[in-house]
C-alpha positions as CSV (number, residue, x, y, z in Angstrom):
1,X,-63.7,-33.1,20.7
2,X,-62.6,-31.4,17.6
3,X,-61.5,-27.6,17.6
4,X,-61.5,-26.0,13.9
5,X,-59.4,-22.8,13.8
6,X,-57.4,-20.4,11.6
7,X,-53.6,-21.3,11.1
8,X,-51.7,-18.5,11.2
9,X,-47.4,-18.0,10.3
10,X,-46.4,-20.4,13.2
11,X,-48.3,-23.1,12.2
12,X,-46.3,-23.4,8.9
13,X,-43.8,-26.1,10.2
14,X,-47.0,-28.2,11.3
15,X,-49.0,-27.7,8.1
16,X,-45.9,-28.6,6.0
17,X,-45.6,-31.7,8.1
18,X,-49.8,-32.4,7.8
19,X,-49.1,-31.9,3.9
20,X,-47.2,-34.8,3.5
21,X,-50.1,-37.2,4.3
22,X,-51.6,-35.9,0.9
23,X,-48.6,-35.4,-0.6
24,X,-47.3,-39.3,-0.5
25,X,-50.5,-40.8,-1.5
26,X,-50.4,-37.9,-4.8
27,X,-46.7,-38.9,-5.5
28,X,-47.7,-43.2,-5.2
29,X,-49.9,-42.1,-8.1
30,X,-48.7,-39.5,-10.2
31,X,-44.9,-39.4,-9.5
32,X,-45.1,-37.9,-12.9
33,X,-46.3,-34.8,-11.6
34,X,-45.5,-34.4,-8.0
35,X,-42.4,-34.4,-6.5
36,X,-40.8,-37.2,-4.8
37,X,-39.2,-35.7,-2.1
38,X,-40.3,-31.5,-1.8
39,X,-37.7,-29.3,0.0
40,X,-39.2,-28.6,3.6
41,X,-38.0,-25.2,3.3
42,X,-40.2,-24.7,0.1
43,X,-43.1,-26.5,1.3
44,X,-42.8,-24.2,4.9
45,X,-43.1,-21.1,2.3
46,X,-45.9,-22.1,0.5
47,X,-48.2,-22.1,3.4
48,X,-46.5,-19.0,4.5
49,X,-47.5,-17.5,1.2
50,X,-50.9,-19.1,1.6
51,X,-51.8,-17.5,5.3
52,X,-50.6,-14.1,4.0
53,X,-53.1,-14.4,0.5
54,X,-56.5,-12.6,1.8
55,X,-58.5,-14.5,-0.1
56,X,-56.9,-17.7,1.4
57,X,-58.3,-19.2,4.7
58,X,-56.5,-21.9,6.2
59,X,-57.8,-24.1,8.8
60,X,-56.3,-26.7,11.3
61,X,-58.6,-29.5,13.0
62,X,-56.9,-30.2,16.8
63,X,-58.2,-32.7,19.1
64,X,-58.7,-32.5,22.6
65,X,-55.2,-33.2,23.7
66,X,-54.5,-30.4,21.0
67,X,-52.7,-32.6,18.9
68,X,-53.2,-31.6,15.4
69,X,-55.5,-33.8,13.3
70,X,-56.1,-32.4,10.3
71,X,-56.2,-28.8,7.8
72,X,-58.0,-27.5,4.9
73,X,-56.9,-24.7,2.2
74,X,-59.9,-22.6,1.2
75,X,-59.9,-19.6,-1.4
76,X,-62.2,-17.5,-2.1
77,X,-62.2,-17.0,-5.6
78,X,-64.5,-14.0,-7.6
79,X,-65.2,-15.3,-11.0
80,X,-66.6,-12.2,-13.6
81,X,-69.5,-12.5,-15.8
82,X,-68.9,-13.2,-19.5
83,X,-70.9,-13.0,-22.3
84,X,-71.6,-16.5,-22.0
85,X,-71.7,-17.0,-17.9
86,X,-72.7,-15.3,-14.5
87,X,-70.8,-13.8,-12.6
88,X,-69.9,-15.8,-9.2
89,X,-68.4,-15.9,-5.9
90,X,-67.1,-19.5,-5.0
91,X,-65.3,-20.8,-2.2
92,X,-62.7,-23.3,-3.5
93,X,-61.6,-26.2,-0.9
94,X,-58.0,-26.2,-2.2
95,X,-56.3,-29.0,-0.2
96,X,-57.5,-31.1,3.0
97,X,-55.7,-33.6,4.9
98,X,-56.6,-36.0,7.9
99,X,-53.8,-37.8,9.7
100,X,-54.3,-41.3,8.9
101,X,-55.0,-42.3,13.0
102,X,-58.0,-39.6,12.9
103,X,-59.6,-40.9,9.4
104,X,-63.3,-41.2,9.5
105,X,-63.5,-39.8,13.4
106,X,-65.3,-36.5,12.1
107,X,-62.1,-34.5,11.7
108,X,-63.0,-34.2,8.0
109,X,-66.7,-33.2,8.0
110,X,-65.6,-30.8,10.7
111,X,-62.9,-29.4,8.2
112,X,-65.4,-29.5,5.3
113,X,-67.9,-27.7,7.5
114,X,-65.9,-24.6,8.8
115,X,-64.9,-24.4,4.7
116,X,-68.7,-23.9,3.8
117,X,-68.9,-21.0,6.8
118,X,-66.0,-19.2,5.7
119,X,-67.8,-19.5,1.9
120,X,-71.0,-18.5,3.7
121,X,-69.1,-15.6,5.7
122,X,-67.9,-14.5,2.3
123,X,-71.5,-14.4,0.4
124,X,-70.6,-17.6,-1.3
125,X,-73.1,-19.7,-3.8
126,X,-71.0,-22.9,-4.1
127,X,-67.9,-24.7,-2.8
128,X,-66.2,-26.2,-5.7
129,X,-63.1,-28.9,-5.2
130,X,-61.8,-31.5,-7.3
131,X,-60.1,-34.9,-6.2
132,X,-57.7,-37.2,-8.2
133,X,-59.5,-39.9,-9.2
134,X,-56.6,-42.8,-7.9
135,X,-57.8,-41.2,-4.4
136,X,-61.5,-43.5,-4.2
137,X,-61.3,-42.4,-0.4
138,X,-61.5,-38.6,-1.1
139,X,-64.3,-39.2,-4.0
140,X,-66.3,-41.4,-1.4
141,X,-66.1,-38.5,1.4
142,X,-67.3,-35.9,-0.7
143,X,-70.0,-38.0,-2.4
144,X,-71.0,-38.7,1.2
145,X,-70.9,-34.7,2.0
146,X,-73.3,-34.1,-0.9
147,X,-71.0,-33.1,-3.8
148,X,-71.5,-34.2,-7.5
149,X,-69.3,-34.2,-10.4
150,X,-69.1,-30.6,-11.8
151,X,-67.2,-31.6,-14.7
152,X,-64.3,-34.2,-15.6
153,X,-60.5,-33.3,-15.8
154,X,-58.4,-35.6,-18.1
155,X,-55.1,-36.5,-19.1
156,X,-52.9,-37.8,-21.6
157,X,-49.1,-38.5,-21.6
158,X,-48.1,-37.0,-24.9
């Protein structure tokens, strides 16, 4: 059994710990751009910064022993009309991590799930993410959740 529920400031030692599941695979890729090694004591205050952000909502997946199993990092984010585009309220999924022993159990539909409640909860239309595209695990989850490419991010070493 999976419970989804809202981290709060003394999970942050847990989610910086979750993080690093993400965080490895990102820095096999692109050591480039992400660091090899983050300071714990940084990474601890970035989720603290996170769970105090309003417009953030961060979940954690436990299992039934209440071992943690997972998180997501949504954002609501208000985008204003221009004179070119509509106005819109989005609900970004920001990060998500599964530990590797939970992988395809459920933990991250569960996780994608609560995201699209909390976007529904805050008058939503769309939940927007992105995924690197070294990571052909993440692009295959969320082509089996129903998402489609929005548009295409790329990069050049200059």
């Amino acid at each position: 059994m999976i419970q989804i529920r809202t981290a709060s400031s003394d999970d942050v030692a847990l989610l910086a710990s979750l993080n690093q599941i993400v965080h490895d695979l990102h820095n096999r890729h692109r050591p480039d751009l992400f660091l090899d090694s983050p300071e714990l004591g940084a990474v601890e205050g970035f989720f603290r910064t996170q769970i105090a952000d309003p417009s953030v909502t961060m979940l954690l997946a436990d299992g039934a022993e209440g071992e943690a199993l997972g998180y997501a990092l949504a954002r609501v984010k208000n985008r204003p009309g221009s004179a070119l585009e509509h106005s819109d309220v989005i609900v970004s999924l920001d990060q998500i991590a599964v530990v590797p022993d939970a992988a395809r159990s459920g933990v991250g539909a569960a996780l994608l799930e609560a995201v699209r409640e909390v976007g529904r909860a805050a008058g939503c239309r769309r939940l927007v993410t992105d995924v690197w595209y070294f990571n052909e695990g993440a692009r295959a989850f969320y082509q089996a959740a129903g998402f489609s490419p929005m548009n295409v991010r790329l990069d050049q070493q200059l």
